[in-house]
Each structure stands twice: as C-alpha cells, then as structure tokens.
MDAnalysis code that builds the backbone (N, CA, C; Angstrom):
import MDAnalysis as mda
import numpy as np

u = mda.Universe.empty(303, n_residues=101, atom_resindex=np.repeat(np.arange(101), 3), trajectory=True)
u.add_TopologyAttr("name", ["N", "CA", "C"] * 101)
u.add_TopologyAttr("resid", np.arange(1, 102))
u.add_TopologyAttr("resname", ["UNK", "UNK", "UNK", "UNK", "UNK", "UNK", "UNK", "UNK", "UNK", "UNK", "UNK", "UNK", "UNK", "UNK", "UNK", "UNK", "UNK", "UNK", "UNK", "UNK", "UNK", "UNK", "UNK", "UNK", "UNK", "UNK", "UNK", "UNK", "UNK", "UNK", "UNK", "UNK", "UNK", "UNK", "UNK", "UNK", "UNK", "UNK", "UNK", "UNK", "UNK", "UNK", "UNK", "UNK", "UNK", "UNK", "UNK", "UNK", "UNK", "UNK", "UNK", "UNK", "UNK", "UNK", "UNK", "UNK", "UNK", "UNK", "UNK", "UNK", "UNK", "UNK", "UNK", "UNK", "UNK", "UNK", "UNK", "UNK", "UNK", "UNK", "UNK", "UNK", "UNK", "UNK", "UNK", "UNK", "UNK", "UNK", "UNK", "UNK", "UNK", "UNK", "UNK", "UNK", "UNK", "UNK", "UNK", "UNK", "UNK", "UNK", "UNK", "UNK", "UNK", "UNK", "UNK", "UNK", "UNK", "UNK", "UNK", "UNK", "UNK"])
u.atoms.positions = np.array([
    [-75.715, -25.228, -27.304],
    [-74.710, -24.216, -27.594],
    [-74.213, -24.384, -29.028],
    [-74.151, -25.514, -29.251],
    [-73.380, -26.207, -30.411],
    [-74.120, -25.323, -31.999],
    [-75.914, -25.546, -31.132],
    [-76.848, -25.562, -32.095],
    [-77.260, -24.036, -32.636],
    [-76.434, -22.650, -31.594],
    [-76.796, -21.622, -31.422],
    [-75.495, -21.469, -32.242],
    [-74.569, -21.797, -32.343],
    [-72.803, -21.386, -33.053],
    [-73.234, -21.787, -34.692],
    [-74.056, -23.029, -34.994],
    [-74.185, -22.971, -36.049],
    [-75.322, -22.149, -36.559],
    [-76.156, -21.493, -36.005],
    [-77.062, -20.822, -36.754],
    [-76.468, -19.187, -36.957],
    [-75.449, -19.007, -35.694],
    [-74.692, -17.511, -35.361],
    [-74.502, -17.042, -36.813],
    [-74.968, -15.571, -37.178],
    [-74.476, -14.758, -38.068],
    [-73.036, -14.668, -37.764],
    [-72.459, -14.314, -37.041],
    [-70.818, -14.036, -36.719],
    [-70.181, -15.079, -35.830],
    [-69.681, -16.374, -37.022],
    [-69.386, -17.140, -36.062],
    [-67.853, -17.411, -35.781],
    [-67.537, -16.510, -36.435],
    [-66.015, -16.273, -35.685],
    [-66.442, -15.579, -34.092],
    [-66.539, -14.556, -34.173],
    [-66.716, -14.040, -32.631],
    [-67.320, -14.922, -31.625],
    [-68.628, -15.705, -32.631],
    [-69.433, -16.867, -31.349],
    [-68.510, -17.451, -30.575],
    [-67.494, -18.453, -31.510],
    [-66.551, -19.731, -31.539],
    [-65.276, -18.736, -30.547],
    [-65.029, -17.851, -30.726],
    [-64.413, -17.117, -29.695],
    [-65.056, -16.789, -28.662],
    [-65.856, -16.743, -28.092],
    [-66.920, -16.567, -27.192],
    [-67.099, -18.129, -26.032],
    [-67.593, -18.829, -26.788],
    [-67.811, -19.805, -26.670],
    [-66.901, -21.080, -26.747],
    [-65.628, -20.862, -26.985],
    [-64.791, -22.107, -27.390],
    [-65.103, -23.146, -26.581],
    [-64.583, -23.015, -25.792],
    [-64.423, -24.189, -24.397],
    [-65.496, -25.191, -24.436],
    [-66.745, -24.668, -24.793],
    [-67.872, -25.284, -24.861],
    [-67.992, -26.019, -26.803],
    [-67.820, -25.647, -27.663],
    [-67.495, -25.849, -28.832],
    [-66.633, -26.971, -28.868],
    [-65.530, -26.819, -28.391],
    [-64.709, -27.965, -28.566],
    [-65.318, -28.890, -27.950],
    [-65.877, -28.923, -26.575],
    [-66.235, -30.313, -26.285],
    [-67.021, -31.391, -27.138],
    [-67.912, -30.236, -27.281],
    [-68.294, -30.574, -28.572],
    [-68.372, -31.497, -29.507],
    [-66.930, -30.346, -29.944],
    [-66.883, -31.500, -31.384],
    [-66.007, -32.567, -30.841],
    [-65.116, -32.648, -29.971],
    [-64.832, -33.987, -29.587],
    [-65.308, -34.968, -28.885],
    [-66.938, -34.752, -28.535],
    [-67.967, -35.863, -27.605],
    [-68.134, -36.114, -29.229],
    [-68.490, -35.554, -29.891],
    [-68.852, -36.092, -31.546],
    [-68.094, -36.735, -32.206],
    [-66.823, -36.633, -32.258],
    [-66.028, -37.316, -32.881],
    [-65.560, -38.558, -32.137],
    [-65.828, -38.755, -31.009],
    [-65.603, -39.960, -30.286],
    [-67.018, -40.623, -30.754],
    [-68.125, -39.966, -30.635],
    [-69.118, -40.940, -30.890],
    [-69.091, -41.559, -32.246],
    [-69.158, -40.491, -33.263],
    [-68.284, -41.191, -34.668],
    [-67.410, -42.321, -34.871],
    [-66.382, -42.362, -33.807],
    [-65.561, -43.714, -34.003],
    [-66.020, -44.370, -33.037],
    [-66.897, -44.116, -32.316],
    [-67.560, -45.367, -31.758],
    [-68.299, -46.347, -32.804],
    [-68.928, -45.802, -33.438],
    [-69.951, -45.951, -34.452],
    [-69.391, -46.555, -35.506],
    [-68.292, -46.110, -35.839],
    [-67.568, -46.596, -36.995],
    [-67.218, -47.991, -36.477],
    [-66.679, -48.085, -35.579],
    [-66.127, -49.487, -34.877],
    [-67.037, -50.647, -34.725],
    [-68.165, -49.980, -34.716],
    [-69.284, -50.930, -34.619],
    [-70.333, -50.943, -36.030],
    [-69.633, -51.131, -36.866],
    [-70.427, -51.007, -38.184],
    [-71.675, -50.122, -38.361],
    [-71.261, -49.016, -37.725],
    [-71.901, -47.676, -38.107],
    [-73.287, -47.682, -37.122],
    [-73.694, -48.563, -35.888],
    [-74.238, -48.305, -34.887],
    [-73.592, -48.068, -33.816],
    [-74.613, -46.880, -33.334],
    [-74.492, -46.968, -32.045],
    [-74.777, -47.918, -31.173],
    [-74.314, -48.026, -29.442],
    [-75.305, -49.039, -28.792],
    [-75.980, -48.578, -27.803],
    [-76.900, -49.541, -27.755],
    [-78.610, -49.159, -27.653],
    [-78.488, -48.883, -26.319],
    [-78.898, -47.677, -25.551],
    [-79.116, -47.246, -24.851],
    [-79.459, -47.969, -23.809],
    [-80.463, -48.500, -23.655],
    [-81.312, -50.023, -23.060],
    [-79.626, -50.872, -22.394],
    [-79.571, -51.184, -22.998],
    [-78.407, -52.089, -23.186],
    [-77.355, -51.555, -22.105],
    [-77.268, -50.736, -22.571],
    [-75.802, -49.796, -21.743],
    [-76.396, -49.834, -20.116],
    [-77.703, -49.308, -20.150],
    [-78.112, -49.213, -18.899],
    [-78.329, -50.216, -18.162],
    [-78.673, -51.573, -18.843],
    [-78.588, -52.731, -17.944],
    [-77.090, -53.082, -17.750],
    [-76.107, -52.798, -18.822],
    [-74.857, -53.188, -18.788],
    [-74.475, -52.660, -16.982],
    [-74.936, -51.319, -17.521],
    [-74.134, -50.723, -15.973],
    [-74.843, -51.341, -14.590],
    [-76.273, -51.352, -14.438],
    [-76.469, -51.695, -13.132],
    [-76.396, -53.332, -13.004],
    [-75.879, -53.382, -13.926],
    [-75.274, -55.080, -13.782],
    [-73.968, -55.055, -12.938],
    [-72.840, -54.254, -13.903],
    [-71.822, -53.696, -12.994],
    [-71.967, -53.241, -12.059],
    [-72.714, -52.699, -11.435],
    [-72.902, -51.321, -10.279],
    [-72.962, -52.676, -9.286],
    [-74.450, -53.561, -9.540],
    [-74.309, -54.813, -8.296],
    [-73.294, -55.593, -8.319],
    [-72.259, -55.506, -9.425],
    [-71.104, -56.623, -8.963],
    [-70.288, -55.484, -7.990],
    [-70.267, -54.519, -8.286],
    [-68.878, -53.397, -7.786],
    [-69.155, -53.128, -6.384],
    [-70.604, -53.290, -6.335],
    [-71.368, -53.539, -4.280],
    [-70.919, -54.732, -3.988],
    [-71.112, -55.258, -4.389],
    [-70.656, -56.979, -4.251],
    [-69.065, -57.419, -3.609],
    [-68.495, -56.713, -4.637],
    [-67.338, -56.620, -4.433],
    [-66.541, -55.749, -3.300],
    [-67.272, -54.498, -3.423],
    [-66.930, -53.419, -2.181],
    [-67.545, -54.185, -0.868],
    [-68.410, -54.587, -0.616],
    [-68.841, -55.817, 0.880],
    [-67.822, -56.340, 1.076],
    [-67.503, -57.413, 0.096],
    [-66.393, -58.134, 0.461],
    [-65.200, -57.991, 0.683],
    [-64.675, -56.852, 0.513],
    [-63.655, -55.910, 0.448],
    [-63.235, -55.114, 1.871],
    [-64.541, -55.260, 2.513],
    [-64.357, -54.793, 4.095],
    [-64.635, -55.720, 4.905],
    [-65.300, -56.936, 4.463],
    [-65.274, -57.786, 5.276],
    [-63.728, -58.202, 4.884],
    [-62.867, -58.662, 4.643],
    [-61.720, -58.907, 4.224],
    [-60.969, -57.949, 5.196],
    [-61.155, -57.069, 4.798],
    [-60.363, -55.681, 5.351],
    [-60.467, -56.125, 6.677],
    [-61.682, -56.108, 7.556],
    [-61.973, -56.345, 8.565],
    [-60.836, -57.614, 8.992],
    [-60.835, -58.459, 8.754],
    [-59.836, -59.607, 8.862],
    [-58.939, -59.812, 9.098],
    [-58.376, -58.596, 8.331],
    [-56.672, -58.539, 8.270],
    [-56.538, -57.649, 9.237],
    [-57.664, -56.864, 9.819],
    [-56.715, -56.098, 10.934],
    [-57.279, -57.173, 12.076],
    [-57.892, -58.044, 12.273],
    [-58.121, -58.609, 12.981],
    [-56.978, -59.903, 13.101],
    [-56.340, -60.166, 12.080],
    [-55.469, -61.096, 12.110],
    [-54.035, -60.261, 12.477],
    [-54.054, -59.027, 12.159],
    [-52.913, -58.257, 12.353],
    [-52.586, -58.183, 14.079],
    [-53.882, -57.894, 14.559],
    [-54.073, -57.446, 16.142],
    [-53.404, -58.901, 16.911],
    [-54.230, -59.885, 16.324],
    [-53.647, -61.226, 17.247],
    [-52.265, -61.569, 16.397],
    [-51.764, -61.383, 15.792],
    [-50.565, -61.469, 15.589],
    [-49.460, -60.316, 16.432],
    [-49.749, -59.139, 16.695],
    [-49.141, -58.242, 17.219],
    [-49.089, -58.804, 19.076],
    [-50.339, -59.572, 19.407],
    [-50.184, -59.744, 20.647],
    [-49.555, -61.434, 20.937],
    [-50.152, -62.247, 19.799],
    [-48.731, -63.034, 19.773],
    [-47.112, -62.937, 20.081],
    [-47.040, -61.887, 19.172],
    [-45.011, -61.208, 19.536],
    [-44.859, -60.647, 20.816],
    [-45.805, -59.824, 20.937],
    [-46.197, -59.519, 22.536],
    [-45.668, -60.583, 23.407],
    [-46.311, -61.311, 23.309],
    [-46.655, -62.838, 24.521],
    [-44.778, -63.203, 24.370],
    [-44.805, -63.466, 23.084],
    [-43.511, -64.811, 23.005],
    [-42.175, -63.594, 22.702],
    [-42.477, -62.156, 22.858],
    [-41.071, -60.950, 23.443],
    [-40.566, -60.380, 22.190],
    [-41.259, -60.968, 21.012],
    [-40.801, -60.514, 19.401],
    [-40.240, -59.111, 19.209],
    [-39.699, -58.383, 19.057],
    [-39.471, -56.744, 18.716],
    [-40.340, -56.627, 18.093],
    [-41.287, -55.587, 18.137],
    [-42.339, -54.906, 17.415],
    [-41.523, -54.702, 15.730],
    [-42.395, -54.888, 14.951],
    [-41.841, -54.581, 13.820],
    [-42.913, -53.911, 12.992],
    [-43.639, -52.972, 13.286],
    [-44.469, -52.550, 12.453],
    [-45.210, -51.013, 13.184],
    [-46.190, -50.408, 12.527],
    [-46.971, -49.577, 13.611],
    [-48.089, -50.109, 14.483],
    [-48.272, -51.242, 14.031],
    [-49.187, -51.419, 14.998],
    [-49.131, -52.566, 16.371],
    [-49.880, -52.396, 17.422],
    [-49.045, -52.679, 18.684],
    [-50.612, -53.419, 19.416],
    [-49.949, -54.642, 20.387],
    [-50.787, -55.188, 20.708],
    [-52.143, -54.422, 21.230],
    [-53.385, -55.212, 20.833],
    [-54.320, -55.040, 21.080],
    [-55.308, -55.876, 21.732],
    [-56.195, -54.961, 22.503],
    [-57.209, -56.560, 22.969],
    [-58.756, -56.558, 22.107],
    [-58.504, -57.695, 21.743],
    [-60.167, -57.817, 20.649],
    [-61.512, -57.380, 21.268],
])
C-alpha cells in the first residue's frame, strides 16, 4: 500500500483514501528505525528472533503444565481443608464447601 501512495500521481487524495493503512506504516517504520538505531544501526537477525521465541514458547508450556498441576493442588488442598472444618464444626468461611475426593 505504502509502495502504491508513493508512486500515486495524487497523493493527497491517496493518503486520504488510505490513511489508516499509511500511518501504520510509517509508524512500524519508525519503530524499526529506533530499533536499529539502538542497536548500532542493525537490525536483529531474523534466525535469532525465531529461535529466541520457540525457546520462550517451550519455557511458557513449561510453565503453563506446571501451573495446573499446582492449580490442581490447591483445590485439592482447599477440598480437604473444607472437610477438615466440616469434621472439627468450623463456620464455613469461604464458597467452597466440603467435598469428597
């Protein structure tokens, strides 16, 4: 789009036409610019980024597993605690109410 606004004979009307898309534009560009700048005028390498991420991606699985096994736990520790108070006459203090495992 970018590439059709700059070749446009009338690019006032294009850029009116087209803004929404224009601006993104120029501000995916100007972020990449000060990316670039920040990094002594490279970009980074593509390669790179992509191992970066599915490096992340297997910690963030990693992490989400453990996250329900955990989860799992606490309502499991919640349940025998609720039927604990149960047993020994505690006032319920919460929403949730004895259960059997």
């Amino acid at each position: 789009m970018y590439g059709r606004y700059r070749q446009a004979k009338n690019k006032e009307w294009f850029r009116r036409e087209h803004e929404g898309d224009i601006i993104l534009h120029e501000a995916a560009l100007a972020s990449l610019k000060a990316v670039q700048a920040g990094r002594g005028g490279k970009l980074p390498n593509p390669q790179a980024l992509r191992a970066d991420y599915e490096k992340l991606k297997g910690e963030k699985d990693q992490l989400y597993k453990e996250y329900g096994e955990l989860k799992k736990q606490v309502r499991q520790l919640d349940t025998l605690k609720a039927n604990v108070d149960k047993i020994l006459g505690v006032p319920g203090r919460g929403k949730r109410s004895a259960v059997e495992l």
